[in-house]
C-alpha positions in Angstrom: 42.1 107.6 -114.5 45.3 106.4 -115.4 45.0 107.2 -118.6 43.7 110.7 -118.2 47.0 111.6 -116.5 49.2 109.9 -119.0 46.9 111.8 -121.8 47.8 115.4 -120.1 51.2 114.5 -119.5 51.6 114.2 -123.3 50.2 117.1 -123.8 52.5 119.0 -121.4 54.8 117.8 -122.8 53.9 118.6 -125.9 53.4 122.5 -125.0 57.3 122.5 -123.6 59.7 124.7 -125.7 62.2 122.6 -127.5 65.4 122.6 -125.3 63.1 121.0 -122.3 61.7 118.2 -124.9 65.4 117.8 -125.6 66.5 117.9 -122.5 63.5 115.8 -120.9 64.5 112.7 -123.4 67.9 113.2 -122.6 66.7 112.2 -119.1 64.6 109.5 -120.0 66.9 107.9 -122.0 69.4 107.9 -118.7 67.3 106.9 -116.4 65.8 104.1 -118.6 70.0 103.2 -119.2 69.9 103.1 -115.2 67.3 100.5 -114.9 68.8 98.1 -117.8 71.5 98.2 -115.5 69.9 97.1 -112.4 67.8 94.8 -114.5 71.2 93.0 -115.3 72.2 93.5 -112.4 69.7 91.9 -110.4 69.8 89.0 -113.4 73.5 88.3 -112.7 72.9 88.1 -109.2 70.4 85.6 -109.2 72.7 83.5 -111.7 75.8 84.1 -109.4 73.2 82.3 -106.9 71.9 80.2 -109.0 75.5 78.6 -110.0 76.7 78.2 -106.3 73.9 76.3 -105.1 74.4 73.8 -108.3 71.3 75.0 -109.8 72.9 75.7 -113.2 73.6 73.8 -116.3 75.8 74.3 -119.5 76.0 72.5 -122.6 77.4 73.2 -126.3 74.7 70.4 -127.8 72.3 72.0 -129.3 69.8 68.9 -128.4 70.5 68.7 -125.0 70.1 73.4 -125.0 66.6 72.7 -126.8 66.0 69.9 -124.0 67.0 71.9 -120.8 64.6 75.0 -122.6 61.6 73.2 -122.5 61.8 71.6 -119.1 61.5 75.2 -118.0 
C-alpha cells in the first residue's frame, strides 16, 4: 500500500508544471535543512548531558580513540 501511494505521488509530481517542481524541491530541500538541524540539535543535547553526568571521554591517542570505539 505504501508503495502505491509513494508510486502516484511521483507521478503527480511528475505531471506538475515546472515552477511547482522547482518550487516543491525548493521546499524539500528546507525542510530536510530543518531536520538536520534538530538532528544536531537533539545530538548536542544528549552530549551536553552526556558530559555533565561524567559519561564522556576524550583522548588525542589514537589507540586509546580505536579502544573507547569498540567498547561501544
Amino acid at each position: 500500500m505504501e508503495f502505491e501511494r509513494y508510486d502516484a505521488l511521483i507521478e503527480n509530481i511528475k505531471s506538475l508544471p515546472l515552477s511547482e517542481k522547482e518550487e516543491l524541491k525548493s521546499l524539500i530541500e528546507k525542510y530536510i535543512i530543518e531536520e538536520r538541524r534538530n538532528e544536531i540539535e537533539a545530538h548536542y543535547k544528549k552530549s551536553l548531558s552526556e558530559l555533565k553526568k561524567g559519561k564522556l571521554q576524550f583522548s588525542s591517542d589514537i589507540k586509546e580513540l580505536k579502544d573507547m570505539l569498540e567498547q561501544e
